[in-house]
C-alpha positions in Angstrom: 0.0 0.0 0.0 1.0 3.4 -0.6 1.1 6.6 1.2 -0.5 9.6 0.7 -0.3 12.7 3.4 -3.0 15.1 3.1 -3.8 18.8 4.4 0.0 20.1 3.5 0.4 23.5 4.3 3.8 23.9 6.4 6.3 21.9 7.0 5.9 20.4 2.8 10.0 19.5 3.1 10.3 17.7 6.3 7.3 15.3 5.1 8.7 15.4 1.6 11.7 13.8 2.9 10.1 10.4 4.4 9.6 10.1 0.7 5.0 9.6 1.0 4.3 8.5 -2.9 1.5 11.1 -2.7 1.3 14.7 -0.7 -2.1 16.0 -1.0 -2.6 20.1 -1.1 -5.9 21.6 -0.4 -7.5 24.1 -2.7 -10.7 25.2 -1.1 -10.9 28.8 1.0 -13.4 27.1 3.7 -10.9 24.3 4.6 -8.3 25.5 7.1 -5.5 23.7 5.5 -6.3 25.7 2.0 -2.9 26.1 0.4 -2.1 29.5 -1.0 1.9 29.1 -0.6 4.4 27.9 -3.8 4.9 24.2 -3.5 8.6 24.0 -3.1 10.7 21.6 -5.2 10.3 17.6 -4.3 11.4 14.7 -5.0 10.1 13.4 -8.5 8.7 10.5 -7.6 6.6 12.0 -5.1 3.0 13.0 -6.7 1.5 16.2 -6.3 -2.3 16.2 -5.5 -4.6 19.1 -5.5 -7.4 18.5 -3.9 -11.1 20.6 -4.9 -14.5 21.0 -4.0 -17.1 22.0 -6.4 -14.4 23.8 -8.2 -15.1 25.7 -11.8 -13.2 23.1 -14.2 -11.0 26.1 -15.4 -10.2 27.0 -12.0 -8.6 23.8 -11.7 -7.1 23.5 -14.8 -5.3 26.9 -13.9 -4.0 24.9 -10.4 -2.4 22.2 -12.4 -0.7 24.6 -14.5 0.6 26.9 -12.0 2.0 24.0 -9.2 2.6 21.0 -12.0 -0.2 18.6 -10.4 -0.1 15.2 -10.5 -3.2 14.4 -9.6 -6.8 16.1 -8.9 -8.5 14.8 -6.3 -12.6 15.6 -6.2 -14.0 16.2 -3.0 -17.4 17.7 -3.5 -20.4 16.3 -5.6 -18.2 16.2 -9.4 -20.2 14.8 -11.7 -19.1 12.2 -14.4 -18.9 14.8 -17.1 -16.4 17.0 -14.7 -14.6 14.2 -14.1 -14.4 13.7 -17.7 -13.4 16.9 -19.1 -10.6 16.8 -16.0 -9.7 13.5 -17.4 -8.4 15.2 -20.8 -5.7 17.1 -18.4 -4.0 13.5 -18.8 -3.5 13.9 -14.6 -4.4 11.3 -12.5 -8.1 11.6 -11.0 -9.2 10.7 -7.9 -13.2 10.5 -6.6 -13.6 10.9 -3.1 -16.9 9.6 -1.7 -18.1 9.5 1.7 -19.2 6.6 3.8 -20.7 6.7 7.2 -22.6 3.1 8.4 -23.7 1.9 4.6 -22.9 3.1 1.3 -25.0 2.1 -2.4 -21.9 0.6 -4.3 -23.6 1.3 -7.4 -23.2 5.4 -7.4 -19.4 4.4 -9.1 -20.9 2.5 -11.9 -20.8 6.2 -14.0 -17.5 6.8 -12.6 -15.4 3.8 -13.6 -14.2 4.8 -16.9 -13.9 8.6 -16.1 -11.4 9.0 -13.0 -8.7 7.0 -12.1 -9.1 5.4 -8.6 -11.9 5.8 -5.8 -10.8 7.6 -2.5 -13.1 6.4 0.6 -13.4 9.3 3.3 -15.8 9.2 6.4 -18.8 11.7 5.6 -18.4 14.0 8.4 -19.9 17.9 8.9 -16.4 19.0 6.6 -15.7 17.5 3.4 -12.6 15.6 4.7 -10.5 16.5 7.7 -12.7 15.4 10.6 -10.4 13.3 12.3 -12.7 10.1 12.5 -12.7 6.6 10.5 -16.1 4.9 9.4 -16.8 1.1 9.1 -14.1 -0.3 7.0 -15.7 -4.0 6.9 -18.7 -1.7 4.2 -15.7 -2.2 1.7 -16.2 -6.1 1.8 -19.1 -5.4 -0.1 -17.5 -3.5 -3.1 -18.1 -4.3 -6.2 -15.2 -2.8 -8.8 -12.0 -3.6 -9.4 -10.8 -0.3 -9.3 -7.7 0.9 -6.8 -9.1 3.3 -4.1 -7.6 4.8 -1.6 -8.7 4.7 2.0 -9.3 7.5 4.0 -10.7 9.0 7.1 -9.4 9.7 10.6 -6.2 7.4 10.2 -3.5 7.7 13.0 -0.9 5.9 14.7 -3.3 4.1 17.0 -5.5 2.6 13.7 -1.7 0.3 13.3 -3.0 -2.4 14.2 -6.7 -2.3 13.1 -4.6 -1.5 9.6 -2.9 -4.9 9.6 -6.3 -6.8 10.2 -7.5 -4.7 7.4 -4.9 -6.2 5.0 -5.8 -9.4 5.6 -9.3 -9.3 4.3 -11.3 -9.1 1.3 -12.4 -5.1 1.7 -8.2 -4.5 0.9 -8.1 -6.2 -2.2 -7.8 -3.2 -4.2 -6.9 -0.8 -1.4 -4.1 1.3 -3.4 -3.1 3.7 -0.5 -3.9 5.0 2.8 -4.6 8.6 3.1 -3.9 10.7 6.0 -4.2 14.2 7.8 -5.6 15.5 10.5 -4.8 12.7 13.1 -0.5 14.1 12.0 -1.1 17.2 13.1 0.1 19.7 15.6 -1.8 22.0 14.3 -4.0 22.4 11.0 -1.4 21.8 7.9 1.5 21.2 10.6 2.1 17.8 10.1 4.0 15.5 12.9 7.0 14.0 11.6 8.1 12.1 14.0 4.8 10.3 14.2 4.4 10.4 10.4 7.7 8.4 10.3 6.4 5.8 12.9 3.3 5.2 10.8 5.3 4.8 7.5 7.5 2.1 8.8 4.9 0.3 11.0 2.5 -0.2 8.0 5.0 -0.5 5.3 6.3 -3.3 7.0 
């Protein structure tokens, strides 16, 4: 599984260097990790993820161009066509949708052929951010073969609960873990030290 660390705001560098494959940088005012900085200079195999809400297509286009994203991750209620026209970008394109106790597999049917992997968050009062992790055994039930990533209140003390994970059907096509908030000192100040901990403890 791969890593992908969310919500960067700060200390980009520091994280940059325990070498995440993705690091995830918010573009949305309401979000208190929204990133209006440069992206300094990383390591080129790390991927550069903007992540949007509701965002005018051209808006986003205009991100991509100005920070040379990687990836655009959708975090709002992006329809297929959006994702589509995003998909011409030739960028990777992640769908985030939100789970809570059950969730109606068949809402990705219209997104399989228009974004590249699924992104599982727990639907909270913020689009993403709130610090809690939903019912991981609802992923036994899904239904494509596409990679996702899993999201949604991950921390140090989800290690084990991580390791169980892996061992059953739901992980399958689990592509990476995704976290944020639960690495932070404070909003877009990630921990390192923990962030360190977590990377060798579940990529071992």
């Amino acid at each position: 599984m791969k890593l992908k660390v969310c919500g960067m705001k700060f200390n980009t560098t520091e994280v940059a260097k325990l070498r995440p494959e993705y690091l995830g940088f918010i573009f949305y005012t309401n979000s208190q990790r929204n990133f209006e900085d440069i992206i300094p200079k990383l390591p080129d195999e790390i991927k550069k993820v903007g992540v949007f809400v509701d965002e005018k297509v051209e808006v986003i286009v205009a991100k991509i161009e100005k920070h040379k994203l990687d990836a655009i991750q959708l975090h709002g209620h992006e329809s297929p066509d959006t994702c589509r026209l995003l998909k011409s970008t030739k960028k990777e394109i992640i769908k985030v949708f939100s789970i809570k106790d059950e969730f109606d597999f068949s809402v990705l049917n219209e997104y399989e052929d228009v974004c590249d992997y699924f992104l599982f968050d727990t639907k909270g009062k913020l689009p993403g951010g709130n610090g809690y992790t939903f019912n991981w055994d609802i992923l036994n039930n899904y239904s494509s073969h596409k990679p996702y990533f899993l999201s949604g209140g991950i921390g140090l003390e989800e290690t084990e609960k991580i390791k169980a994970f892996r061992k059953s059907k739901a992980s399958n096509h689990c592509y990476a873990l995704d976290v944020n908030s639960k690495f932070e000192i404070e909003a877009g100040l990630k921990n390192i030290e923990e962030l360190e901990k977590f990377k060798h403890e579940f990529q071992h």
